[in-house]
MMTF fields as JSON, N, C-alpha, C and O atoms, coordinates in Angstrom:
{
  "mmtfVersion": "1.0.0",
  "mmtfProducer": "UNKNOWN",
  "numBonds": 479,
  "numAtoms": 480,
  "numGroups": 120,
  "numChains": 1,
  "numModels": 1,
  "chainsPerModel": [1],
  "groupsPerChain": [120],
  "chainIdList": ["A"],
  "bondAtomList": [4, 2, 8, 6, 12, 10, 16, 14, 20, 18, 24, 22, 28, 26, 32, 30, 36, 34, 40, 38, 44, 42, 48, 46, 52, 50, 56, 54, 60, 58, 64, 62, 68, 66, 72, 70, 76, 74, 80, 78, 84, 82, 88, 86, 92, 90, 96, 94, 100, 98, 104, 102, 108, 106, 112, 110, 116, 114, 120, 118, 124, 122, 128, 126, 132, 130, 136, 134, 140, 138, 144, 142, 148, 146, 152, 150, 156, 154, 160, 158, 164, 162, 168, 166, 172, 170, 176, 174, 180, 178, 184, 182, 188, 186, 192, 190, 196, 194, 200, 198, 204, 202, 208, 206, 212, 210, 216, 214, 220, 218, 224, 222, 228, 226, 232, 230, 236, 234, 240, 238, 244, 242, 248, 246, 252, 250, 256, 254, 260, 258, 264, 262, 268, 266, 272, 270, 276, 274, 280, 278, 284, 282, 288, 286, 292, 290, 296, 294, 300, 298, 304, 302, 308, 306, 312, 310, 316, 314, 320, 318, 324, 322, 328, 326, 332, 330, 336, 334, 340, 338, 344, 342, 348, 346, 352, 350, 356, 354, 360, 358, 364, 362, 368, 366, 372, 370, 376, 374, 380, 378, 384, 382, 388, 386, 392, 390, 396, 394, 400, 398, 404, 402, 408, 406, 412, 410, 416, 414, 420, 418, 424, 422, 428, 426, 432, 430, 436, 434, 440, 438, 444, 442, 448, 446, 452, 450, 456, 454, 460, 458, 464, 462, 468, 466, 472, 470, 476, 474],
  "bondOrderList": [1, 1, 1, 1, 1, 1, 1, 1, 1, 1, 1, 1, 1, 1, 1, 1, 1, 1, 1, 1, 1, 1, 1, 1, 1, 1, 1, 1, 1, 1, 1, 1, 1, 1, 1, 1, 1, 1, 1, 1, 1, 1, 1, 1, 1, 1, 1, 1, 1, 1, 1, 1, 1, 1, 1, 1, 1, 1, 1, 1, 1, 1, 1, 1, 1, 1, 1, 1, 1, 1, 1, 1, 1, 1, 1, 1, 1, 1, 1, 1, 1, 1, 1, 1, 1, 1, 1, 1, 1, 1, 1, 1, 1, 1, 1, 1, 1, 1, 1, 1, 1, 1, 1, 1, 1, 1, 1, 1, 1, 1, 1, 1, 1, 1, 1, 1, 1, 1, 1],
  "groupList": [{"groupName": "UNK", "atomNameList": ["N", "CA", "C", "O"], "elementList": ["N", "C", "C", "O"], "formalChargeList": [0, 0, 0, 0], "bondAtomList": [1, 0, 2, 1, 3, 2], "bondOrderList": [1, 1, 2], "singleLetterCode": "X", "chemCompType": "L-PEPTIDE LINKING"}],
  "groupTypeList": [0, 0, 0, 0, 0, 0, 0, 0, 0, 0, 0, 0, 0, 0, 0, 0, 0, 0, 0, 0, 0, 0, 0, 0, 0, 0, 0, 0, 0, 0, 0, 0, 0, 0, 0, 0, 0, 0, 0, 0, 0, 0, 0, 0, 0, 0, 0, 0, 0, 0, 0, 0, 0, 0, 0, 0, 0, 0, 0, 0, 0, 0, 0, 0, 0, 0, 0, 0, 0, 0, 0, 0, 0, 0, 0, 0, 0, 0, 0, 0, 0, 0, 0, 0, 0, 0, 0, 0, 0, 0, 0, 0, 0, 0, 0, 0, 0, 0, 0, 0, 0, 0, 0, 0, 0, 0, 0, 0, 0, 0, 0, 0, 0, 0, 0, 0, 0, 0, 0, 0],
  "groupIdList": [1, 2, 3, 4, 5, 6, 7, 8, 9, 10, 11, 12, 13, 14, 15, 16, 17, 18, 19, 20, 21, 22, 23, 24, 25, 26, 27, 28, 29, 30, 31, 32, 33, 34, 35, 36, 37, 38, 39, 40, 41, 42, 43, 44, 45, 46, 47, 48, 49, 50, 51, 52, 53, 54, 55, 56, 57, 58, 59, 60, 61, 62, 63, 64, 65, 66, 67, 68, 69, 70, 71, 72, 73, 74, 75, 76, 77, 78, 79, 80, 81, 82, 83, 84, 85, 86, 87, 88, 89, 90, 91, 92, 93, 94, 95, 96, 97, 98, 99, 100, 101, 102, 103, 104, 105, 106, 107, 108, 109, 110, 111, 112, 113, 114, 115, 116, 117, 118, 119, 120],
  "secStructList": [7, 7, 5, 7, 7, 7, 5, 7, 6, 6, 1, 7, 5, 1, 3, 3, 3, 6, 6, 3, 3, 7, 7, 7, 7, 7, 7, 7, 7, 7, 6, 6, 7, 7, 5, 6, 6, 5, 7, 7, 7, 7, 7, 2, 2, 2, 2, 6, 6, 1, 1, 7, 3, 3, 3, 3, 7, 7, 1, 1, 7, 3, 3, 3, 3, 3, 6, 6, 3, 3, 3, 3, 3, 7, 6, 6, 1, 7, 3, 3, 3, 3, 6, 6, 2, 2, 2, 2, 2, 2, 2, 2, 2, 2, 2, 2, 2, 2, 2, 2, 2, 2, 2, 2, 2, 6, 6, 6, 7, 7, 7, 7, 7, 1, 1, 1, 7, 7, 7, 7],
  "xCoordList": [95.032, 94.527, 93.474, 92.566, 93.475, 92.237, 91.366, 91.608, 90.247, 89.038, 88.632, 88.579, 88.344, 88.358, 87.164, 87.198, 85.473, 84.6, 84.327, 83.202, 85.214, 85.528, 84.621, 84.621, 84.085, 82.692, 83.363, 84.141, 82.998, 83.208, 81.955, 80.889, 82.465, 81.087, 79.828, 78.802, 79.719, 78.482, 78.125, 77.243, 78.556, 78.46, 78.854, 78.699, 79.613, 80.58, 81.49, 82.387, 81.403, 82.688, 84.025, 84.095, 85.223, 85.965, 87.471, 87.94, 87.555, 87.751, 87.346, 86.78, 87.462, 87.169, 87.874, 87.428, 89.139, 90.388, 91.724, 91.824, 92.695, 93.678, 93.88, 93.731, 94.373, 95.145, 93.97, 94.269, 92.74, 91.62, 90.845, 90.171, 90.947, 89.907, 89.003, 89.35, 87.481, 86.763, 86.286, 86.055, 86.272, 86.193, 84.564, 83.437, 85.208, 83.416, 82.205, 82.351, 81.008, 80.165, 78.938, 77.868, 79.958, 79.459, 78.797, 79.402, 77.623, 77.044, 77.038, 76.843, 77.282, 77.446, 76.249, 75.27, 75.88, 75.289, 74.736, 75.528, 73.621, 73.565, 72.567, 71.523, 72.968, 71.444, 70.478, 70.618, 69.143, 67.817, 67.534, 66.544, 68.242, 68.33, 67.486, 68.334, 66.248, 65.895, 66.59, 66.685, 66.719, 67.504, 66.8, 66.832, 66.154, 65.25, 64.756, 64.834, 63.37, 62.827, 62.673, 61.687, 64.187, 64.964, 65.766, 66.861, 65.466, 66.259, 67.577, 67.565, 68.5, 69.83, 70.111, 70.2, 70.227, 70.37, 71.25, 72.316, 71.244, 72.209, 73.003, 72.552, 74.598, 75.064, 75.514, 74.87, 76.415, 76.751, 77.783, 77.803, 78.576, 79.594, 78.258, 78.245, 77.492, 76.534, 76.03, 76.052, 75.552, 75.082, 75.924, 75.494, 77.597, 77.784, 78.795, 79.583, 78.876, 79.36, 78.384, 78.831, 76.853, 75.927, 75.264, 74.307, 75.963, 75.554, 76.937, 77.727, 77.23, 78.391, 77.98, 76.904, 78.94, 79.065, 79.378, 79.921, 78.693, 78.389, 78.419, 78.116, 78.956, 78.999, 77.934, 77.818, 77.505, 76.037, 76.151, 76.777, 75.26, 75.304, 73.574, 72.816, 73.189, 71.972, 71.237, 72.064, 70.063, 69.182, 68.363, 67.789, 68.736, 68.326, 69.193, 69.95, 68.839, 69.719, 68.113, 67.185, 68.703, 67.904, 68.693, 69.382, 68.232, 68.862, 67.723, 66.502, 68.732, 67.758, 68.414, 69.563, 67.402, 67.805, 67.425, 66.661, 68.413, 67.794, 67.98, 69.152, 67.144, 67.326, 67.81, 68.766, 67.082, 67.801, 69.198, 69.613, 69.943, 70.823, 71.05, 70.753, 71.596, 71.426, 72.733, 73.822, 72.149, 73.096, 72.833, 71.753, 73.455, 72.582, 73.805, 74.933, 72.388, 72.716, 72.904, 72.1, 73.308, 73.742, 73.557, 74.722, 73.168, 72.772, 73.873, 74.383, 73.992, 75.122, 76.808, 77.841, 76.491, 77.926, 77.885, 76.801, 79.145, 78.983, 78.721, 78.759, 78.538, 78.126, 79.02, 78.735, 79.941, 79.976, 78.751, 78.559, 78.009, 76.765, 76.668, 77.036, 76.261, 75.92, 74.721, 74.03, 74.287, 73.472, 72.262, 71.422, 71.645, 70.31, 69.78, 68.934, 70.989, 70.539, 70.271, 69.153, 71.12, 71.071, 69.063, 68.041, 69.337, 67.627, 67.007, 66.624, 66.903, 65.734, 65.712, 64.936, 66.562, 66.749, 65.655, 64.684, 66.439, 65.895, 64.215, 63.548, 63.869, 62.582, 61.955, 61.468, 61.947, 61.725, 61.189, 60.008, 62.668, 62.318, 61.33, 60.662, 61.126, 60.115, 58.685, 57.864, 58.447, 57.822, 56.876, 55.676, 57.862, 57.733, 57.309, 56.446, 57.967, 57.572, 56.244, 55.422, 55.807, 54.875, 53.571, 52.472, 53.89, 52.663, 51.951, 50.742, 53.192, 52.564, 52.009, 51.582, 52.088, 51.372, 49.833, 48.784, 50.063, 48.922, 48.175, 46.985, 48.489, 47.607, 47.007, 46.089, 48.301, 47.611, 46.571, 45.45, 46.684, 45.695, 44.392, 43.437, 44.292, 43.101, 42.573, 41.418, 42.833, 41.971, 41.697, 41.106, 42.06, 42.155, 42.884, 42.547, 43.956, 44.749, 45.974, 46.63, 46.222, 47.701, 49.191, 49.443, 49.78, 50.915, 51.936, 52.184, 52.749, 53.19, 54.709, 54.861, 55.919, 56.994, 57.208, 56.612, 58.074, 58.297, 59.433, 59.954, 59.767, 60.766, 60.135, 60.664, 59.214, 58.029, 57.801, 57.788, 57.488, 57.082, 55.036, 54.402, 54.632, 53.445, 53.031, 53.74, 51.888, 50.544, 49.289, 48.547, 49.512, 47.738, 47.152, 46.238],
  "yCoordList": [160.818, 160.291, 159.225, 159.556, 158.251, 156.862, 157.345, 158.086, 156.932, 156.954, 155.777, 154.808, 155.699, 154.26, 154.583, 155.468, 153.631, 153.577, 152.621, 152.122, 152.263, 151.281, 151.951, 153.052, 150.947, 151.659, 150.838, 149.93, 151.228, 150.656, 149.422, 149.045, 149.25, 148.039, 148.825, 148.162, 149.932, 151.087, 151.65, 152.509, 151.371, 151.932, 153.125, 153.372, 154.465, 155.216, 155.11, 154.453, 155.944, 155.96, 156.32, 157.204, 155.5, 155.17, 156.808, 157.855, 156.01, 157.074, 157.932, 157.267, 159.032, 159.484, 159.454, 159.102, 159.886, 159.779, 159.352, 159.472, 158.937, 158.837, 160.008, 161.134, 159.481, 160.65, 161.864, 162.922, 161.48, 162.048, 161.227, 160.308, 161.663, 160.56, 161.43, 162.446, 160.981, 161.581, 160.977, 159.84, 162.535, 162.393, 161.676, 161.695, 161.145, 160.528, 161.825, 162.48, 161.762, 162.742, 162.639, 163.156, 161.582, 161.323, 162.342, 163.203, 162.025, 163.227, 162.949, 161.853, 164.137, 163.691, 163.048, 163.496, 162.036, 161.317, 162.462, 163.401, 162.615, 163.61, 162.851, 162.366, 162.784, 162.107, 162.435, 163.263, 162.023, 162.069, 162.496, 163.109, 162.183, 162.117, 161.02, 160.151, 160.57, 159.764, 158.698, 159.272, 158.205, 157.043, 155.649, 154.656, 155.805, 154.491, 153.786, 152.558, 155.315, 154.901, 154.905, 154.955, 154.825, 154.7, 155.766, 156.123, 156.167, 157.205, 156.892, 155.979, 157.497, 157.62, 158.35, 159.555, 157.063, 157.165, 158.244, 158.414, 158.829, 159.564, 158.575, 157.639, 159.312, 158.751, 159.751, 160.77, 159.437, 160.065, 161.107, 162.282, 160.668, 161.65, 162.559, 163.594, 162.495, 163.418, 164.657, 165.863, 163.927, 165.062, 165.634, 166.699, 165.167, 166.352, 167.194, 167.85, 167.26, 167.976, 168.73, 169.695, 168.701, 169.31, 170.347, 171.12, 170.072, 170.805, 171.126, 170.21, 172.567, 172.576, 172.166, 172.452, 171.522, 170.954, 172.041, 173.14, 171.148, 172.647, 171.279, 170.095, 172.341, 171.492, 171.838, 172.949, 171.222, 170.71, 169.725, 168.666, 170.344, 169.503, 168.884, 169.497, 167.825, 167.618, 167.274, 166.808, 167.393, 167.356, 166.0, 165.749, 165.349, 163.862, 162.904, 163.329, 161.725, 160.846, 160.0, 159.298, 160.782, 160.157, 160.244, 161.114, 158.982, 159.138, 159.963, 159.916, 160.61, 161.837, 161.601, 161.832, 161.147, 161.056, 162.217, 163.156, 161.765, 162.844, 162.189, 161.867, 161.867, 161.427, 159.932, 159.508, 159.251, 158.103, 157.418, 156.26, 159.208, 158.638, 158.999, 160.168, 158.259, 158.348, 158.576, 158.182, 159.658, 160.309, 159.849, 160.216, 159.299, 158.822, 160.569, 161.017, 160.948, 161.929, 161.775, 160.846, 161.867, 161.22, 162.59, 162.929, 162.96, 163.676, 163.873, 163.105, 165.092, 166.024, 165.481, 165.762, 164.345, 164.983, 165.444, 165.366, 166.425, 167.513, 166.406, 165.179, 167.131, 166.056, 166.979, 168.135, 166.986, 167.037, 166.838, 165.635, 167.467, 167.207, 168.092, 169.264, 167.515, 168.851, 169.351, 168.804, 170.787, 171.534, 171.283, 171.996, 170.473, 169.739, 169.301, 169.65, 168.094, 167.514, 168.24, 168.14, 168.84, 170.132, 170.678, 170.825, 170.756, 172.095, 170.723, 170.756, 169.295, 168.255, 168.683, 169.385, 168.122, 167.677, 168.974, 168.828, 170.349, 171.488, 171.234, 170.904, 171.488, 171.27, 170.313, 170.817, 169.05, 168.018, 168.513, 168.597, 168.956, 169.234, 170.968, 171.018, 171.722, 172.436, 172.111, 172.578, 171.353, 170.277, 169.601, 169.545, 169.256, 168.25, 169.009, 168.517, 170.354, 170.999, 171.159, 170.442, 172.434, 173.006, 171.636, 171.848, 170.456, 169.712, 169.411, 169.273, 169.31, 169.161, 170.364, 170.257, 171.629, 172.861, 172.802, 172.948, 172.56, 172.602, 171.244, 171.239, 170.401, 169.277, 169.237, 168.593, 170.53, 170.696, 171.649, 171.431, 172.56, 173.994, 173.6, 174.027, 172.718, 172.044, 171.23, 170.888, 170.934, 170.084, 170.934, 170.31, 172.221, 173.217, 172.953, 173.409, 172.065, 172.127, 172.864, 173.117, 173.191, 174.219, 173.003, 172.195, 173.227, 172.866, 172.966, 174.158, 172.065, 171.932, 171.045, 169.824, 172.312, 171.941, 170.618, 170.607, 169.613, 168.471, 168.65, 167.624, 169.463, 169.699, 170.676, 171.233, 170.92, 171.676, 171.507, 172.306, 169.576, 168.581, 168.796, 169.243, 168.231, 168.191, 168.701, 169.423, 168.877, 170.054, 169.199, 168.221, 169.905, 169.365, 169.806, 169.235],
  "zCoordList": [-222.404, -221.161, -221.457, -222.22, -221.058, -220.699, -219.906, -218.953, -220.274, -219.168, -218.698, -219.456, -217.603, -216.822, -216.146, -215.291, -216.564, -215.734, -214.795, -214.773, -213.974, -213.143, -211.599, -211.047, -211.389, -209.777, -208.887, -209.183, -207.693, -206.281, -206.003, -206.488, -205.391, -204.49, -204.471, -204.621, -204.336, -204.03, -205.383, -205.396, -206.268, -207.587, -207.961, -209.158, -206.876, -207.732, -207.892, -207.364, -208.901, -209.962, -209.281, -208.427, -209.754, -208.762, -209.371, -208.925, -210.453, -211.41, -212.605, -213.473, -212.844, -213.914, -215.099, -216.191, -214.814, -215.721, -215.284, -214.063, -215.795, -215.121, -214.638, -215.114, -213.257, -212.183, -211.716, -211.162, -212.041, -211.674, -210.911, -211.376, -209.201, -208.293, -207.741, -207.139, -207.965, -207.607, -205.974, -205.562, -205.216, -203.911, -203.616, -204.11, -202.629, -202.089, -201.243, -200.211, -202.287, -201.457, -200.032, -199.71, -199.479, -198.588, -197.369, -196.731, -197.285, -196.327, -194.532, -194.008, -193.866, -192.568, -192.046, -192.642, -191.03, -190.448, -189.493, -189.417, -188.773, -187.778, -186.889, -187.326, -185.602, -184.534, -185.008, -185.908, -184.705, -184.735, -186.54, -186.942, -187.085, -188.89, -189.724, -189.928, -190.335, -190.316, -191.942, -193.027, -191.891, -192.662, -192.936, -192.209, -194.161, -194.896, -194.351, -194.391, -192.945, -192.249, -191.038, -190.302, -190.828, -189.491, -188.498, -188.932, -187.565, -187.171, -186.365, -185.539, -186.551, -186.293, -184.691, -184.459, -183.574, -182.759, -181.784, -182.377, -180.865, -180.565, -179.35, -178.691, -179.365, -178.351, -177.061, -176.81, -176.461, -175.374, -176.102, -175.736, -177.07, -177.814, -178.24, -177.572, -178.868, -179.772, -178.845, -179.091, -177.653, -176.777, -175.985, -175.544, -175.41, -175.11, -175.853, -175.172, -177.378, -178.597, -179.026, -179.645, -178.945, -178.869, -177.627, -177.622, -176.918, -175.299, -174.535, -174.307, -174.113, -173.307, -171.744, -171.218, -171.192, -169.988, -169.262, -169.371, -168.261, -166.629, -165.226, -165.082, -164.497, -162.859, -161.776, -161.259, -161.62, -160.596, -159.656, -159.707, -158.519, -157.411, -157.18, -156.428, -157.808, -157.82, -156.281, -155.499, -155.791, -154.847, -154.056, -152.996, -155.337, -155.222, -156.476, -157.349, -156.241, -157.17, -157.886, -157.483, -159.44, -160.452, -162.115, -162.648, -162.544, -163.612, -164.954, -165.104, -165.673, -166.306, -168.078, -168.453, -168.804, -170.267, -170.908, -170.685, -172.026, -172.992, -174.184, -174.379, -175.105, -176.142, -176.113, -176.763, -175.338, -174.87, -174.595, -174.533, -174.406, -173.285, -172.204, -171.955, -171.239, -169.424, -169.118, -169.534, -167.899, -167.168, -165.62, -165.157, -165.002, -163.519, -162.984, -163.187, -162.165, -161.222, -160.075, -160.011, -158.937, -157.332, -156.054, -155.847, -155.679, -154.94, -153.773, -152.958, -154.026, -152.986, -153.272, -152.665, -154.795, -155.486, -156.259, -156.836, -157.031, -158.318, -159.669, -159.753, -160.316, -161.779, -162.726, -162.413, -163.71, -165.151, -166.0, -166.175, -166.487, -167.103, -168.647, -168.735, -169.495, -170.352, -169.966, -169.107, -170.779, -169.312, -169.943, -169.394, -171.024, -171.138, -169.736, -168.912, -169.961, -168.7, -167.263, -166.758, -166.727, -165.478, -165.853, -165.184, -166.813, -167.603, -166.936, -165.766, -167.858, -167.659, -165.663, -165.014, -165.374, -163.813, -162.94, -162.197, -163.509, -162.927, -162.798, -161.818, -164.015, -164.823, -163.751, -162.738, -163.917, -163.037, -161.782, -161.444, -160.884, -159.217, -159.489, -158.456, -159.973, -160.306, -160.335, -159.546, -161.207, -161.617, -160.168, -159.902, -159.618, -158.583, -157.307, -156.581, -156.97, -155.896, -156.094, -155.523, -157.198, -157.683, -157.649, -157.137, -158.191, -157.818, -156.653, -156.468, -155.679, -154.597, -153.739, -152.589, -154.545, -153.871, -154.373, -153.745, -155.605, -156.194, -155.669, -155.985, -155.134, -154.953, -153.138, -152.63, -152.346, -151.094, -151.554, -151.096, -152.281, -152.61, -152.865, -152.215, -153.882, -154.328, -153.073, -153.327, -152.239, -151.597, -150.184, -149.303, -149.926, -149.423, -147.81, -146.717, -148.173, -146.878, -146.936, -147.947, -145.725, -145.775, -145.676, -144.782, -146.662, -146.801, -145.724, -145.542, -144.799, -143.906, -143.904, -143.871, -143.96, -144.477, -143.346, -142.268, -143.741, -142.948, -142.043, -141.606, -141.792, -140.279, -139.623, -138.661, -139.965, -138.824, -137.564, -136.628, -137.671, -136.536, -136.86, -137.817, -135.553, -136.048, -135.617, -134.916, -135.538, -135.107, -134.049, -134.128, -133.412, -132.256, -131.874, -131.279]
}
């Protein structure tokens, strides 16, 4: 058998021996992976292969990232979503109620749902 140290453009070895090819040890790429410096973006394939998808009917229309990618949500139609996103969105209108209790509480006025009408 010949040995042939013949390299690729990348410098491995292309062969070892005749009829001996050595496989490439190429390592998988993974989102948020950092790379000579740099981190390795995610896409829309990444997150929802990473997250199983769930059906939701969101409350309002906002678009909700994760990892810098966007999902625009539309309010009172169902969404396909992976369920990050559903969690962010949830989180959010939680979020959002709860502040405004806490911001009537603190100033010691009573909170007054808006189809109430008004008061005199």
């Amino acid at each position: 058998m010949t040995t042939e140290n013949t390299k690729t453009h990348r410098g491995r070895p292309k062969k070892l021996e005749e009829g001996i090819v050595v496989k490439d040890t190429k390592q998988e790429i993974k989102p948020g992976q950092t790379i000579h410096g740099s981190k390795v973006p995610w896409t829309r394939q990444d997150v929802e292969k990473a997250f199983p998808i769930c059906a939701f009917v969101p409350d309002e229309t906002i678009p909700v990232t994760y990892n810098g990618v966007m999902y625009q949500l539309i309010a009172g139609v169902e969404c396909l979503v992976p369920t990050i996103i559903r969690d962010i969105y949830q989180d959010y209108r939680r979020a959002k109620v709860g502040f405004g209790k806490n911001i009537m509480t603190s100033m010691g006025k009573v909170q007054v749902d808006p189809g109430a009408g008004t008061l005199e």
